[in-house]
N, C-alpha and C positions, 0 to 999 in steps of 0.2 A: 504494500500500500504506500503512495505516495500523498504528500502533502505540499500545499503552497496554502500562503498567507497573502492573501490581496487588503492596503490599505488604501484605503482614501481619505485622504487627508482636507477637507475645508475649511476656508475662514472659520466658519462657527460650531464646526463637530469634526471628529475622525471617525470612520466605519470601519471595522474591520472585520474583515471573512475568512474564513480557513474552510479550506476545500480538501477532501481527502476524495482522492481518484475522481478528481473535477468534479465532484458531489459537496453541496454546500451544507458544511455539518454545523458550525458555529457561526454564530452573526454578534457583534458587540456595536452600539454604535454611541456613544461618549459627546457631550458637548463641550466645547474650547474649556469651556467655565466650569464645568464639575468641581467643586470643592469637596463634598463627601463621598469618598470611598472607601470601601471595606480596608482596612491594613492603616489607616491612618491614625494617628496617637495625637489624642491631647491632652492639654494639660486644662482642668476645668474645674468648675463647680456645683459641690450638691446644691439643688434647686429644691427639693422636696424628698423629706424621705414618707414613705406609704408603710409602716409596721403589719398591715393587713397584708401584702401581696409582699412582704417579707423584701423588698426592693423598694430602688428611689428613683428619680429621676434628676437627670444631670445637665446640665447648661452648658451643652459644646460649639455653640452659637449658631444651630439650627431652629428652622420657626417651628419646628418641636421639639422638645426637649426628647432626649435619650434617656433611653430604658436601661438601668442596671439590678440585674437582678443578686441576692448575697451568692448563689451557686455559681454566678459568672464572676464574682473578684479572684478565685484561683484560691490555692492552697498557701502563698507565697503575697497572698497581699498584704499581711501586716507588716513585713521585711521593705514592699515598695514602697508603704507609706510613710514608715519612719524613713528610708530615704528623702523621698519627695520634702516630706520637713527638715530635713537636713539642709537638701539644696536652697531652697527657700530661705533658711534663715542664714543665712553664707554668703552676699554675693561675690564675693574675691578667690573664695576657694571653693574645688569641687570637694567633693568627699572621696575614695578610692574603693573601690566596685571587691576589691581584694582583700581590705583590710576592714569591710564594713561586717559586722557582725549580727549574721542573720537572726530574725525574729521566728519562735514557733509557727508551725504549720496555722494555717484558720480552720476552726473546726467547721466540720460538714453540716452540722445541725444545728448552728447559731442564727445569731437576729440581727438583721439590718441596722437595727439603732441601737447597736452594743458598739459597731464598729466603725459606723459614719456618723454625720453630723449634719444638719444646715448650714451650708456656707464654707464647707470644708475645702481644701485643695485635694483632688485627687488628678492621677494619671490614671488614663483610660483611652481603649484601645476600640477601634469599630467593626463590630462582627457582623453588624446585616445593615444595610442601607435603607433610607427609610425606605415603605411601600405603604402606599394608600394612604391611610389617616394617622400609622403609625409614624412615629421617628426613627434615629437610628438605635439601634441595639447595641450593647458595651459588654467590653470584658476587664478585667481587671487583672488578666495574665497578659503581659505584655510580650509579644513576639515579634521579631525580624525577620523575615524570610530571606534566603536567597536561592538561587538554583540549587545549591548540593545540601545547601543545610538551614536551620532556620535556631536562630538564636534563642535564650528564654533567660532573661534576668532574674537572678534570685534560684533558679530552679535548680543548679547544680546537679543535671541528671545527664549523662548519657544514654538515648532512648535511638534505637536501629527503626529505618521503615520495615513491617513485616512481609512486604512487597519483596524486600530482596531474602531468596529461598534458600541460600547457599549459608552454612552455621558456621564454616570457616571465613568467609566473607565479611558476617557481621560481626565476628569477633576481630576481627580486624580492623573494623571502621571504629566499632566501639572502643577499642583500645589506642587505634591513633589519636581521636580527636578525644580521651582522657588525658593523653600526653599535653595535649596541645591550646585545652581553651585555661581562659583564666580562670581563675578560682571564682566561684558566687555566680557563675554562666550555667547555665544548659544548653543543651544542641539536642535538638533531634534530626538523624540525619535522614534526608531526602533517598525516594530510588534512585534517582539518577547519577548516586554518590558513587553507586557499584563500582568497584576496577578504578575508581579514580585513585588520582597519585597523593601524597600528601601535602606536595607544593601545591596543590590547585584547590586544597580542601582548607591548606593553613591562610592562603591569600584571602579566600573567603570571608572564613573565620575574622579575620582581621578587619575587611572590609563592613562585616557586620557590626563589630563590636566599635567600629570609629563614627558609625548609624546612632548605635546610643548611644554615645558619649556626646555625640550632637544634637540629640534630644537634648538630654541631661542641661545642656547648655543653655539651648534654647528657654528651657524652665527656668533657671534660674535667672536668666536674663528678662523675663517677662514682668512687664510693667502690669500691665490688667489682662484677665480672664475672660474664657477661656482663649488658649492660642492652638494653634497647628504646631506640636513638636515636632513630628516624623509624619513625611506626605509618601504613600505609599507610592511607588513607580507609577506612570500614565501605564492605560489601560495596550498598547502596544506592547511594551516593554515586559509589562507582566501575563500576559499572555505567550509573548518569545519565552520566558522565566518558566513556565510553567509544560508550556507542550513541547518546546525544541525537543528535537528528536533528527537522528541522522536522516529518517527517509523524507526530508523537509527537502521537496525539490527547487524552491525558489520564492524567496519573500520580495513581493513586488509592490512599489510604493511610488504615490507620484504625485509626493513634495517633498523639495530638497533638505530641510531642515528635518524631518523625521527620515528622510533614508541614511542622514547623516547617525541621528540618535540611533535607530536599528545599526547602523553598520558596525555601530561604537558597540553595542554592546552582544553583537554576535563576536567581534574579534576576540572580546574579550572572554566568553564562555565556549566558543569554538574558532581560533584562529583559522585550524585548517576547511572551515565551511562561509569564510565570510564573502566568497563569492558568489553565492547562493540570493544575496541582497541586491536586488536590480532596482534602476531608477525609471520609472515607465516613463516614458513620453511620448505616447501615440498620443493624436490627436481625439481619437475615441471617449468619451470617459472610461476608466478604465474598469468600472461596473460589469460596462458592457463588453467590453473587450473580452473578459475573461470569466461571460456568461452568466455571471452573479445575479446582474436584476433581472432577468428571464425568473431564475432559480427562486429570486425575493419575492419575485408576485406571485408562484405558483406553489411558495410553499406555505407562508402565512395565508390568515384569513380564515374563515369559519369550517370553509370547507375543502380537504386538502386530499388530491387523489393520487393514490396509486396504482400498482397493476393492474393490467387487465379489465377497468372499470369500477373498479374498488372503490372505496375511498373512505374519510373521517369524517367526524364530526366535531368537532373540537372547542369547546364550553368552559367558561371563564366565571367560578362565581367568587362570593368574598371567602366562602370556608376552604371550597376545594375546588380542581380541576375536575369537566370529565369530558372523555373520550368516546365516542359511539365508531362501533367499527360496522360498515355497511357493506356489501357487496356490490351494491347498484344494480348497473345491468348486465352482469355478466351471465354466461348461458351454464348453467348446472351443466357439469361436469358427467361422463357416462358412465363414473362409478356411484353415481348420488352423492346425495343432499349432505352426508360426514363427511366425506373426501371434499366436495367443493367446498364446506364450512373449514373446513381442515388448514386450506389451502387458502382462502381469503384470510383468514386469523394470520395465519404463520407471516405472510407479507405484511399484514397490517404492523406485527411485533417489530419489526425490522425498520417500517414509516415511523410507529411512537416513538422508536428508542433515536430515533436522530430527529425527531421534533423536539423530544425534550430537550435535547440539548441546542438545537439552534435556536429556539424560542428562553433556551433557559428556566424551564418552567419548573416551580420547586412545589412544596407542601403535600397535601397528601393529592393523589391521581387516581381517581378511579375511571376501569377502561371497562367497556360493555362488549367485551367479544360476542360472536355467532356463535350463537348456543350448540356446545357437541354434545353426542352420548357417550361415547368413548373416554373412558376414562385413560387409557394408550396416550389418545390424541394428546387431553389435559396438561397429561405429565407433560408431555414433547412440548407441549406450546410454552409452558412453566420455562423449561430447562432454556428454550430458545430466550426469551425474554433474557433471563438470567447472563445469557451469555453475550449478546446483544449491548447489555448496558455495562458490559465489565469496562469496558473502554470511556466510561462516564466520569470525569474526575472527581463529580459532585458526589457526597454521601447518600447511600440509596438503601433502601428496605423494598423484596417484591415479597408477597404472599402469592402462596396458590390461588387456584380458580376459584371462588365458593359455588356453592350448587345454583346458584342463579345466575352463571356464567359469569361474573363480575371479579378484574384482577385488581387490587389495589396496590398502590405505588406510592413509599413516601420518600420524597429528595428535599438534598439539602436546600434552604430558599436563603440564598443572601441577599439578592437585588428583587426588583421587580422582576417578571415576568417579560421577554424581549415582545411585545405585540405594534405589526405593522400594519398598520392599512392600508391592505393594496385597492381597496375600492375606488375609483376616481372621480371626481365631481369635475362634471364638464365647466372647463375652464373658460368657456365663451358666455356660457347662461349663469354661471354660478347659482345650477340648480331650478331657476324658473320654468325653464322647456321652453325656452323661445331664444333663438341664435338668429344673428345676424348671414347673410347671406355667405356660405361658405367659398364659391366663386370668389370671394371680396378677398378673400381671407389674405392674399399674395399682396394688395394694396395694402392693406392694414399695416401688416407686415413693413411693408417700405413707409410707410409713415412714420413707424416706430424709429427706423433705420434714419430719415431725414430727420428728426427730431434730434437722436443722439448727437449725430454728427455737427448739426445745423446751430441748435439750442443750448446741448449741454458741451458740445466742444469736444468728445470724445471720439479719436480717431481711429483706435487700438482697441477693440472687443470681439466675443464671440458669439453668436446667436445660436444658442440650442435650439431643436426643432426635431417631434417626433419624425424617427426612420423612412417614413410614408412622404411626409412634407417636405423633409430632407432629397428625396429621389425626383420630385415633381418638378420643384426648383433649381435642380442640375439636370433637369431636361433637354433634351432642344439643341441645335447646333448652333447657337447661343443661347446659356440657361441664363433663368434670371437672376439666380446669385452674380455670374461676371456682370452682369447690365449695374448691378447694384453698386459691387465693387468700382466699377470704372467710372457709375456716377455721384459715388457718396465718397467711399475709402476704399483702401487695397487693405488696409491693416484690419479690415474685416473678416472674420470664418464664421465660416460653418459649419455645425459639428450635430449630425444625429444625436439623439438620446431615447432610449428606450424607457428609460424610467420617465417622459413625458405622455401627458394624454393626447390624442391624434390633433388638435388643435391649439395645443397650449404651446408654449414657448418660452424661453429665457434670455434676458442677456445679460450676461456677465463682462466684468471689464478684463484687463490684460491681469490681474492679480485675483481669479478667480471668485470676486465678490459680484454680487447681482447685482442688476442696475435697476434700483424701484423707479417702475414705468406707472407709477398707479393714479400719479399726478397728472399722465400725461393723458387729455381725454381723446378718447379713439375717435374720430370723425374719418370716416371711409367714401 
């Protein structure tokens, strides 16, 4: 199996796809501006504590507060609090991560206002992003990640992934990196540690522990609450962090400031793969290039088909996901009704287990397979599912069938739920049912174009236009793109886009931002 990583980088968001064997299995798409994401530390204040739900909520300067619950401060939080007070009342000196002498474990069956306060300082770390009416969610175990290893202050544990199977292996890893971290650290080490060497695990190590010490700093240096101590990697980077893998046949990106940050940090976790990092620059969007938005529109959306006529159903509510799995109109099979049900199920397993993941969809899943008799069948479909999502990085529980055909699914939920709508609102009517004469539409068009040029002074842009309108307008043994060009600007293009509706349009300047025409009134 191969993989490539397609980004698209805009003024106001990056999107990025990862396609295994040109099949689109992840989608992430990220605004310029995101400040909350999972992995980021701050340093903050109790806002409330709640003695009833045994938790408080916390002031990390979201328009809702964050949820901490006492199960989420960790075993190791009274050791980071009396640090955190340390730092805070010091500003000239730190304190020494080595010489600080740990605080007992927190018991498991304590009370929220035994250990916090109103108005307290605490370090806290974000495990789930807000969703819906919630805020963000907190832990109180602070962790580093990096590719081979992920750090944990205070914990002083060396902990092996049970991912790697090999007992001389992990006694090996586990006894390198005892040799090697500082005193009052933990590591837990990552799969991807396997066979690595100890220069590439000690540099690491290093790189993460100079992570917090720059927190560390940050805290102490802060004037008012709460602040951003540690900003987890952009959503690129930690994606590369997490799935690089050798069979990655080419990470294609097309803007130069993020192929530069990919390039920087493929050299540095694989020097001998950092060719692998291409700069597109077809004039295509590179969406389309490399059959992504075909893939966007036909995989979201309520109703998502697969083989043979098959298809989903696919249901969003506040408690839970569900899934109806339908046959449609496919023709019954000539060993009947078990065998065609058999045979719709098994493909359908195969559609869920990679919608979950490119929709990202977590909490509990319940799927409505095609009722079989066979209990043969049951198992196999079980074991299929099972094997299906082993490839899912996210935490996952399946149960068997139950007798009413019904499979349920719970996964890890950190973020929302990725949902696109591919639905499109005719961009001419904006919905009333009454459009202007489409004939016109190539006028219009050049008004827009005289206006830029004419009005706003812009010589250098690009006019997006669905693939269909695109072909119309380089018609002819002169099309009227050249008439345009020879009578407006040359510094003009034109660039299909498939992610347009058959009459809508864009124009963009030379530095890929739109040009709002909304002012400009259409007279045709």
């Amino acid at each position: 199996m191969t993989s490539e990583l397609i980004i698209d980088s805009q003024p106001n968001e990056v999107t990025i796809a990862l396609l295994e064997d040109k099949k689109l299995v992840e989608f992430q798409k990220e605004a310029s501006d995101t400040k909350y994401s999972v992995g980021n530390i701050y340093a903050a204040r109790v806002k409330k504590i709640m003695p009833a739900l045994n938790a408080c909520f916390v002031d990390v300067g979201h328009e809702r507060e964050a949820f901490l619950h006492y199960q989420d401060l960790g075993v190791q939080f009274l050791s980071l609090e009396k640090f955190v007070k340390q730092v805070a009342s010091d500003r000239k000196r730190l304190p020494q991560m080595e010489k600080f002498g740990r605080q007992p474990d927190l018991q498991k069956d304590g009370s929220i206002n035994k250990v916090l306060e109103q108005g307290q300082e605490v370090l806290v770390q974000i495990t789930k992003e807000p969703i819906n009416t919630k805020g963000p969610r907190l832990t109180g175990e602070i962790s580093i990640a990096g590719r081979y290893l992920v750090l944990i202050p205070f914990a002083d544990k060396v902990n092996v992934s049970s991912k790697i199977k090999s007992a001389e292996e992990r006694a090996r890893l586990k006894q390198l990196i005892q040799s090697i971290k500082p005193k009052n650290f933990g590591v837990i080490v990552r799969t991807v540690a396997e066979g690595k060497r100890v220069a590439e695990l000690d540099n690491e190590l290093s790189i993460l522990v100079d992570s917090w010490n720059d927190c560390i700093q940050k805290v102490q240096q802060a004037d008012e609450l709460p602040i951003l101590a540690h900003e987890e990697t952009g959503r690129t980077v930690a994606i590369l962090r997490d799935l690089f893998n050798p069979s990655y046949e080419a990470i294609h990106v097309n803007e130069v400031s993020v192929y530069k940050e990919v390039k920087k940090y493929v050299s540095l976790i694989a020097p001998e793969r950092e060719n692998i990092v291409k700069l597109y620059k077809g004039q295509l969007p590179i969406f389309d290039n490399f059959d992504v938005t075909r893939q966007i529109k036909s995989g979201f959306g309520r109703t998502v088909s697969y083989k043979k006529g098959a298809y989903l159903i696919i249901e969003h509510t506040e408690a839970l996901h569900v899934i109806d799995v339908n046959s449609g109109n496919r023709n019954r099979g000539v060993e009947g009704q078990e065998a065609n049900a058999f045979e719709v199920n098994m493909g359908a397993a195969e559609e869920i287990a990679r919608q979950l993941r490119l929709r990202d969809i977590g909490g509990i899943i319940v799927i409505d397979f095609i009722d079989m008799d066979t209990a043969e069948h049951r198992q196999k479909l079980y074991e299929r599912m099972n094997e299906l999502m082993r490839s899912d990085r996210a935490k996952h529980n399946i149960l068997p069938l139950s007798k009413f055909g019904l499979m349920q699914i719970t996964r890890q939920r950190v973020r929302p739920a990725m949902d696109v709508n591919v639905e499109e609102t005719c961009p001419t009517c904006m919905g009333n049912g009454t459009i202007k004469s489409s004939y016109l539409f190539a006028d219009m068009l050049e008004n827009k174009i005289d206006y830029i040029v004419n009005n706003l002074g812009v010589k250098n842009f690009r006019l997006l236009v669905h693939p269909y309108v695109y072909a119309y307008l380089n018609s002819g043994l002169i099309p009227l793109s050249f008439k345009w060009k020879f009578k407006y600007s040359f510094g003009m293009k034109m660039i299909p886009s498939q992610a347009l509706a058959f009459l809508q349009y864009e124009f963009h300047d030379k530095d890929g931002r739109i040009i709002d025409m909304k002012e400009n009134v259409e007279t045709i």
